[in-house]
PDB file as gemmi writes it, atoms N, CA and C in Angstrom:
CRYST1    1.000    1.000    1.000  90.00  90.00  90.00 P 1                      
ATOM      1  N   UNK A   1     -13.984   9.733  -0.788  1.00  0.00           N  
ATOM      2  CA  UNK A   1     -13.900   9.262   0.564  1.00  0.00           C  
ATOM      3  C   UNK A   1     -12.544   9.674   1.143  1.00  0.00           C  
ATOM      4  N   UNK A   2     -12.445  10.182   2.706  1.00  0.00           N  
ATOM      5  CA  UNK A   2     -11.150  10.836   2.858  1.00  0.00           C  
ATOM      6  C   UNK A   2     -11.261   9.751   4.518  1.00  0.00           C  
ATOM      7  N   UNK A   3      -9.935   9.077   4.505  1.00  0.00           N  
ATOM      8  CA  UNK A   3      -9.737   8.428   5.424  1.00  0.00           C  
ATOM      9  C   UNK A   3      -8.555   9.124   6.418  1.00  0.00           C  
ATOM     10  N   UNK A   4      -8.541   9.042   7.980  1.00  0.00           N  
ATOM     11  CA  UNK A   4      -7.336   9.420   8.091  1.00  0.00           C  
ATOM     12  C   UNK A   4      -6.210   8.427   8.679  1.00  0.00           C  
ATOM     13  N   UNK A   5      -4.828   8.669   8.632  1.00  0.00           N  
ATOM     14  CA  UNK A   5      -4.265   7.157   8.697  1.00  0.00           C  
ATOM     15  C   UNK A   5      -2.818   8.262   8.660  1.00  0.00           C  
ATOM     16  N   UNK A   6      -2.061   6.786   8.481  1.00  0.00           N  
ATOM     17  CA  UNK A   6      -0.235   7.434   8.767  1.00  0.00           C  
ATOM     18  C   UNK A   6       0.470   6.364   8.179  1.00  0.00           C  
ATOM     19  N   UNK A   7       1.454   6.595   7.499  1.00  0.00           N  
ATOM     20  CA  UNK A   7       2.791   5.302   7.116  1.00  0.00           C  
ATOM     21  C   UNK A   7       3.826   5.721   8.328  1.00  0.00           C  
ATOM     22  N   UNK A   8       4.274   4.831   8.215  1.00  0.00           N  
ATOM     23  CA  UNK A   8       5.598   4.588   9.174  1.00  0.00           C  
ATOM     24  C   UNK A   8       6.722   3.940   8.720  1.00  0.00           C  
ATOM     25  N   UNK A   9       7.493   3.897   8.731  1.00  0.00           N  
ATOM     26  CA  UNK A   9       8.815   3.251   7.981  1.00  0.00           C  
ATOM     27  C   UNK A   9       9.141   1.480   8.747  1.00  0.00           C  
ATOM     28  N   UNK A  10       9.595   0.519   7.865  1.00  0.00           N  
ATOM     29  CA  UNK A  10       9.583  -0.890   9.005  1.00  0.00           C  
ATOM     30  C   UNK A  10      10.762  -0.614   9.318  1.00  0.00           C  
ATOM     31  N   UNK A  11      11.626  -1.722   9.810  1.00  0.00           N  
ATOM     32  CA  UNK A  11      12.836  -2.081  10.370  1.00  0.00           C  
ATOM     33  C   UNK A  11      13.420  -2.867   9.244  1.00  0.00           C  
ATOM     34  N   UNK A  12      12.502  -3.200   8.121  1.00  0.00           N  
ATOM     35  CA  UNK A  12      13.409  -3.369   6.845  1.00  0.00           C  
ATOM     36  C   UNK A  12      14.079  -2.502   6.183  1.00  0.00           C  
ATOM     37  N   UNK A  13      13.299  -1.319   6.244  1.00  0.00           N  
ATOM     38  CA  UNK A  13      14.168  -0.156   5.408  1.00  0.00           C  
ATOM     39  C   UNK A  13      13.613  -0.847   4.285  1.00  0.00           C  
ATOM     40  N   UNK A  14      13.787   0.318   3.041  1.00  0.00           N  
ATOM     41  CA  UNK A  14      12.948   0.781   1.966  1.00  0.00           C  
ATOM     42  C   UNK A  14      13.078  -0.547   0.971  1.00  0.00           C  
ATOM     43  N   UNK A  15      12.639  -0.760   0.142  1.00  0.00           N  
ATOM     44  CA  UNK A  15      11.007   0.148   0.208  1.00  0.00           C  
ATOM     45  C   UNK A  15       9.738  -0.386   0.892  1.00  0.00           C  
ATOM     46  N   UNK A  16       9.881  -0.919   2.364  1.00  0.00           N  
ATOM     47  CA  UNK A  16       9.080  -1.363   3.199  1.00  0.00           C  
ATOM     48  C   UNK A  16       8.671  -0.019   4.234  1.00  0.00           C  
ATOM     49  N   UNK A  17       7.386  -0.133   3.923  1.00  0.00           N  
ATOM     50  CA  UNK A  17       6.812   0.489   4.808  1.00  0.00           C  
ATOM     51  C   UNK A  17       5.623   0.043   5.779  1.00  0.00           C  
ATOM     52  N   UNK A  18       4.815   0.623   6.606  1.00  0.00           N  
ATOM     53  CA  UNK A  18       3.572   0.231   7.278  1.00  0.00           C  
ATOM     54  C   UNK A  18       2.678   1.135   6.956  1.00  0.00           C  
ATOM     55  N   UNK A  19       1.563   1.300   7.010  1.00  0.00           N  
ATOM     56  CA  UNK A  19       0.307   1.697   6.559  1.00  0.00           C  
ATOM     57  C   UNK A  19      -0.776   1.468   7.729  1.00  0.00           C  
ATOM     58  N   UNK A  20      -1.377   2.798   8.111  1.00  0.00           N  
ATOM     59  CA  UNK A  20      -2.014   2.563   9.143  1.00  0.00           C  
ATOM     60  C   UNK A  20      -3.485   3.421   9.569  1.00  0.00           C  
ATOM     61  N   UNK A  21      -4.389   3.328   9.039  1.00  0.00           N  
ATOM     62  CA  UNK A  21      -5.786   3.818   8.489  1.00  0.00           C  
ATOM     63  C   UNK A  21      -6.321   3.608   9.816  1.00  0.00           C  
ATOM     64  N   UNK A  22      -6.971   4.729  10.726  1.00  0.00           N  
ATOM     65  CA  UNK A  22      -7.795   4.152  11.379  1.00  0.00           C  
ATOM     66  C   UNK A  22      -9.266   3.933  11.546  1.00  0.00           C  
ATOM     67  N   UNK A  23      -9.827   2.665  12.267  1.00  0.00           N  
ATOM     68  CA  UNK A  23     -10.784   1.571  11.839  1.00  0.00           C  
ATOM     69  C   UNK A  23     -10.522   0.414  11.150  1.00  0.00           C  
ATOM     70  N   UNK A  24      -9.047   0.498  11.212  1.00  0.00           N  
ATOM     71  CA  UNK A  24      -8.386  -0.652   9.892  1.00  0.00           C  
ATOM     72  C   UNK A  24      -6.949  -1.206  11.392  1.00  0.00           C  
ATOM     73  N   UNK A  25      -6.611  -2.308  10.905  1.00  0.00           N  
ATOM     74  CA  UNK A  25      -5.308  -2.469  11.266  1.00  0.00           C  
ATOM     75  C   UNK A  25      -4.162  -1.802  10.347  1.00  0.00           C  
ATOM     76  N   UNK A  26      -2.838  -1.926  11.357  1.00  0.00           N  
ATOM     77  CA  UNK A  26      -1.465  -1.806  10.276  1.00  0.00           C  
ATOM     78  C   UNK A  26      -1.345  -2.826   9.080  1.00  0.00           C  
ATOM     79  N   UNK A  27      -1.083  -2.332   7.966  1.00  0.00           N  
ATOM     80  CA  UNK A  27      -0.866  -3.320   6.965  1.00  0.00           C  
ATOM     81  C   UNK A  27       0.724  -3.209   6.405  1.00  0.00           C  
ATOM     82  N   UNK A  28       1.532  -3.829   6.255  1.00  0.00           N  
ATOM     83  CA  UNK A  28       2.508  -3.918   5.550  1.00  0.00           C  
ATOM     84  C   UNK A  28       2.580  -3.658   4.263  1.00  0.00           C  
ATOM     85  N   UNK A  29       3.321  -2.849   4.143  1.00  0.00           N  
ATOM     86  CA  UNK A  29       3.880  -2.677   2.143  1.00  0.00           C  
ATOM     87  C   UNK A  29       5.506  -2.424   1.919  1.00  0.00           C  
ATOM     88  N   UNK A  30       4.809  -2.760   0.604  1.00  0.00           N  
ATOM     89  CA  UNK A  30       6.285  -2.722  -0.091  1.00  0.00           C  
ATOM     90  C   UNK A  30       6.021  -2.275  -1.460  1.00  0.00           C  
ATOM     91  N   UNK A  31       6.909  -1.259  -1.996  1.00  0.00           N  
ATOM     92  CA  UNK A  31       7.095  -0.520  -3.206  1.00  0.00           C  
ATOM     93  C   UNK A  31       7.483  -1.662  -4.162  1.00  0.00           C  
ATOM     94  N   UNK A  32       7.097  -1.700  -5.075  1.00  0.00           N  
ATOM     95  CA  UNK A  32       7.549  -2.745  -6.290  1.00  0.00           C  
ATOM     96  C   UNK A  32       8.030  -1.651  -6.576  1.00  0.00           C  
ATOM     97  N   UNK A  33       7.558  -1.141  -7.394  1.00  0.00           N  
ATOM     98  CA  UNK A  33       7.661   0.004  -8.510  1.00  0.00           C  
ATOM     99  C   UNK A  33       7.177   0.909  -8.882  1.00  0.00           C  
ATOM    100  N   UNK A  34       7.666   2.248  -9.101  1.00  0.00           N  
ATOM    101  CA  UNK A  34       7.267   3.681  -8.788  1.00  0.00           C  
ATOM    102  C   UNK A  34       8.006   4.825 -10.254  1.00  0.00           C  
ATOM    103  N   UNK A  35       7.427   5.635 -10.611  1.00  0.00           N  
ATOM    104  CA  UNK A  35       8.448   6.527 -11.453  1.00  0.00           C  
ATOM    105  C   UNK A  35       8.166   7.885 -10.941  1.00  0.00           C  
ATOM    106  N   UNK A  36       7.854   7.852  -9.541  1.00  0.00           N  
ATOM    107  CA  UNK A  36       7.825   9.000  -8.612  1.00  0.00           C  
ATOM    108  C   UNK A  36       6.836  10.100  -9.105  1.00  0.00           C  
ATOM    109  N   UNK A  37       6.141   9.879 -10.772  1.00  0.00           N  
ATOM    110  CA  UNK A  37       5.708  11.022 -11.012  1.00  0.00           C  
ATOM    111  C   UNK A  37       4.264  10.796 -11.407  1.00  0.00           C  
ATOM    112  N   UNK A  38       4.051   9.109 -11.804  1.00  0.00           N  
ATOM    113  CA  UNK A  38       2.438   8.914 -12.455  1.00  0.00           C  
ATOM    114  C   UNK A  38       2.311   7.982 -12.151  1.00  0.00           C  
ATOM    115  N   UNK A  39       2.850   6.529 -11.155  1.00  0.00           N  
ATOM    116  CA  UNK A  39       2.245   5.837 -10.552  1.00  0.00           C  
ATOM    117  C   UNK A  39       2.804   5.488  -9.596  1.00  0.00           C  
ATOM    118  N   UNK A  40       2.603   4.120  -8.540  1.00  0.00           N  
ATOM    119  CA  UNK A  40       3.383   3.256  -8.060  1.00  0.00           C  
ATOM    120  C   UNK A  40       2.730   1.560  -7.884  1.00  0.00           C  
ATOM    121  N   UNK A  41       3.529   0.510  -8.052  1.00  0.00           N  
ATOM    122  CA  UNK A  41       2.579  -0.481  -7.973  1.00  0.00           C  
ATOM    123  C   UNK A  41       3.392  -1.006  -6.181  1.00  0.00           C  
ATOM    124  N   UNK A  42       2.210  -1.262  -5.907  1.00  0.00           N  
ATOM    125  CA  UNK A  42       2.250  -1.290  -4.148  1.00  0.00           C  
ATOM    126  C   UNK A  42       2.194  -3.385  -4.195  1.00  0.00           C  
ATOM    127  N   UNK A  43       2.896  -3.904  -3.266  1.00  0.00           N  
ATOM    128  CA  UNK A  43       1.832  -5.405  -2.604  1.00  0.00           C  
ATOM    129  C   UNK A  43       2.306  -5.205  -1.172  1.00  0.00           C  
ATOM    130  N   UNK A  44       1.351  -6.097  -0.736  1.00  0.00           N  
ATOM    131  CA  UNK A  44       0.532  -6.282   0.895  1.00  0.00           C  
ATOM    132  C   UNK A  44       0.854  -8.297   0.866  1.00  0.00           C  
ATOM    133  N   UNK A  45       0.982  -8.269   2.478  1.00  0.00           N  
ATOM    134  CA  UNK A  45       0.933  -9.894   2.612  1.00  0.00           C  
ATOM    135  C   UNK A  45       1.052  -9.423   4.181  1.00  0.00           C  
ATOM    136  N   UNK A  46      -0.345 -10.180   4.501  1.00  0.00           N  
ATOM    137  CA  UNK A  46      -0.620  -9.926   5.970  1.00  0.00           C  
ATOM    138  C   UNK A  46      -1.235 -11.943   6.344  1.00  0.00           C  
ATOM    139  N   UNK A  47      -0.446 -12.130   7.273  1.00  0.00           N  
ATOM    140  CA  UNK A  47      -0.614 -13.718   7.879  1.00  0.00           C  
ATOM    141  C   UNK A  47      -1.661 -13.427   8.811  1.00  0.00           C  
ATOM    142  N   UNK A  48      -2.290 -14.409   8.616  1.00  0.00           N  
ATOM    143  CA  UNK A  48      -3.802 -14.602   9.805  1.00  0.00           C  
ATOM    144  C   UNK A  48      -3.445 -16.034  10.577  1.00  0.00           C  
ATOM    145  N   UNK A  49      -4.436 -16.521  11.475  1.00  0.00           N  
ATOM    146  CA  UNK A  49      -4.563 -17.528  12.296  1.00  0.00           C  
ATOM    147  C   UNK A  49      -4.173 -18.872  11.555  1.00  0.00           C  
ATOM    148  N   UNK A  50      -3.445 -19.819  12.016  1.00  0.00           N  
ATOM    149  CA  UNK A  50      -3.658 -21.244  11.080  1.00  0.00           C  
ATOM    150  C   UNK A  50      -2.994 -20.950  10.101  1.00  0.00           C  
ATOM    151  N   UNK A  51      -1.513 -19.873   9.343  1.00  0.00           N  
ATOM    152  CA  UNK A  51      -1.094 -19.858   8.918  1.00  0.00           C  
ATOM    153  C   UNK A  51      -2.108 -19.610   7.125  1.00  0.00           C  
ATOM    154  N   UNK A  52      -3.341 -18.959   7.137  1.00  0.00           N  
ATOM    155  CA  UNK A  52      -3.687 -17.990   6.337  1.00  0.00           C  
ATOM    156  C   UNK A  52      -2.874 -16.506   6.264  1.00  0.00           C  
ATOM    157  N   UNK A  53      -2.818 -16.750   4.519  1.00  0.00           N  
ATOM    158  CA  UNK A  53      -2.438 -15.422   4.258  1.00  0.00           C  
ATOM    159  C   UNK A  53      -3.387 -14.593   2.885  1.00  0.00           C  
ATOM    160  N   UNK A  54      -3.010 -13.428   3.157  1.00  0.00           N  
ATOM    161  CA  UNK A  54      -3.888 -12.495   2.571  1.00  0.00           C  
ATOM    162  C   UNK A  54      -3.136 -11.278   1.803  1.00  0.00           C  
ATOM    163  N   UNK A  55      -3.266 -11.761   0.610  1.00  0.00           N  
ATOM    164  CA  UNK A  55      -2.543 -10.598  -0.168  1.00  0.00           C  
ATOM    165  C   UNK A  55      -2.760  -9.706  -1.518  1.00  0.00           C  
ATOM    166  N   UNK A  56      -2.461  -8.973  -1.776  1.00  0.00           N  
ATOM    167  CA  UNK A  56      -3.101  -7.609  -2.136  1.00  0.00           C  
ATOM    168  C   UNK A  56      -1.753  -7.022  -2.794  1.00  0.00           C  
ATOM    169  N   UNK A  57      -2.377  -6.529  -3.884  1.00  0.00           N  
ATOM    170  CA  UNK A  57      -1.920  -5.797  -5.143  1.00  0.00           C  
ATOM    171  C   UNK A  57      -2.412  -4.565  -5.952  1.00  0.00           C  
ATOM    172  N   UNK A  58      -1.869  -3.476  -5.845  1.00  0.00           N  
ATOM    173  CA  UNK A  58      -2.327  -1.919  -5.907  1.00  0.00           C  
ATOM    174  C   UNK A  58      -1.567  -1.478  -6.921  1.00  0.00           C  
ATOM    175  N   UNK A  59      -2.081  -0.740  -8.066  1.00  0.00           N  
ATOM    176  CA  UNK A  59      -1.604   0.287  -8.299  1.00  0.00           C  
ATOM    177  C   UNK A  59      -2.284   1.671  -7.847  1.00  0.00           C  
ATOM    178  N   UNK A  60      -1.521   2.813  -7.716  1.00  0.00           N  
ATOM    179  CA  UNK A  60      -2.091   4.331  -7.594  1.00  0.00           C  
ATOM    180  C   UNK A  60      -1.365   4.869  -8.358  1.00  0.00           C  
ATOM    181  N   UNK A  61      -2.171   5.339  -9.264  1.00  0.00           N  
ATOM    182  CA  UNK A  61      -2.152   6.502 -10.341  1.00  0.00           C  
ATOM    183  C   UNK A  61      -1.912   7.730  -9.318  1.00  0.00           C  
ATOM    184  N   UNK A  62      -0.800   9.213  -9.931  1.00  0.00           N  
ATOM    185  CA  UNK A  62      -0.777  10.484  -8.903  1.00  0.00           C  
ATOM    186  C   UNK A  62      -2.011  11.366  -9.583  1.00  0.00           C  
ATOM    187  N   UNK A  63      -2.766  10.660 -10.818  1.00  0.00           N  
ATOM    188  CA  UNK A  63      -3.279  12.004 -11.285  1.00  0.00           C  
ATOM    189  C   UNK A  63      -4.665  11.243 -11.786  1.00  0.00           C  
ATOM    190  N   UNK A  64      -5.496  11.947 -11.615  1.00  0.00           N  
ATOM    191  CA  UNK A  64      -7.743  11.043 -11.648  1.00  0.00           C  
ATOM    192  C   UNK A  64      -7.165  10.938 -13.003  1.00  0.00           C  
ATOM    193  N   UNK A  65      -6.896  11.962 -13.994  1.00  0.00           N  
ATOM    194  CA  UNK A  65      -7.221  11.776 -15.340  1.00  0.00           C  
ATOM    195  C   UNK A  65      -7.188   9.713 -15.381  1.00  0.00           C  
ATOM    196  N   UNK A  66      -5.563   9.497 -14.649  1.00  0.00           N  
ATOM    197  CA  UNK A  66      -5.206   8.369 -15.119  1.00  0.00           C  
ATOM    198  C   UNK A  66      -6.847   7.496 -15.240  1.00  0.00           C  
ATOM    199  N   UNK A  67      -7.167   7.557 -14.115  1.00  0.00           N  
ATOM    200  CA  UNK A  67      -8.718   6.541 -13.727  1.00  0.00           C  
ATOM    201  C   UNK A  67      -9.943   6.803 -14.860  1.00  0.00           C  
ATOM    202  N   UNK A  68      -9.780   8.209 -14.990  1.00  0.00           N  
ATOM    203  CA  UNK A  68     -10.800   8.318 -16.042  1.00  0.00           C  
ATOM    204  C   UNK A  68     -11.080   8.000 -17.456  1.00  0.00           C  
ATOM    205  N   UNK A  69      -9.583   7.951 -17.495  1.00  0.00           N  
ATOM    206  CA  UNK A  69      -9.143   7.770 -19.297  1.00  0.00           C  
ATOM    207  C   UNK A  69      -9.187   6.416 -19.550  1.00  0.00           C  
ATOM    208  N   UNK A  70      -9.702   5.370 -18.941  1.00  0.00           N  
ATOM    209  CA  UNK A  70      -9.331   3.948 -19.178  1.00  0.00           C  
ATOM    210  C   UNK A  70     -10.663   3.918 -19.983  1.00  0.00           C  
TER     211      UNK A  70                                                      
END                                                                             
């Protein structure tokens, strides 16, 4: 599936960024942790109405093998 979309940098400065898919809203991120070469683990925390929140935890592998080999 190929989506198209854009990051943008916040006004926090790194490792905050925005994320922005369209058909989707902007989502907020932030880099936990990365070794620039075979993964990064990403989280998300987006506030809704009534003080709901919604949050989300990613890793991305840079390479399929990673996905396949499990």
């Amino acid at each position: 599936m190929k989506r198209n979309g854009q990051i943008l940098p916040m006004p926090l400065g790194d490792p905050h960024l925005s994320v922005d898919y369209e058909g989707s809203w902007i989502a907020p991120y932030v880099i936990l942790d990365t070794d620039y070469e075979n993964f990064s683990c990403i989280y998300s925390c987006t506030e809704y109405n009534f003080g709901y929140y919604s949050d989300f935890s990613f890793i991305f592998p840079a390479r399929q093998a990673f996905l396949t080999n499990t």
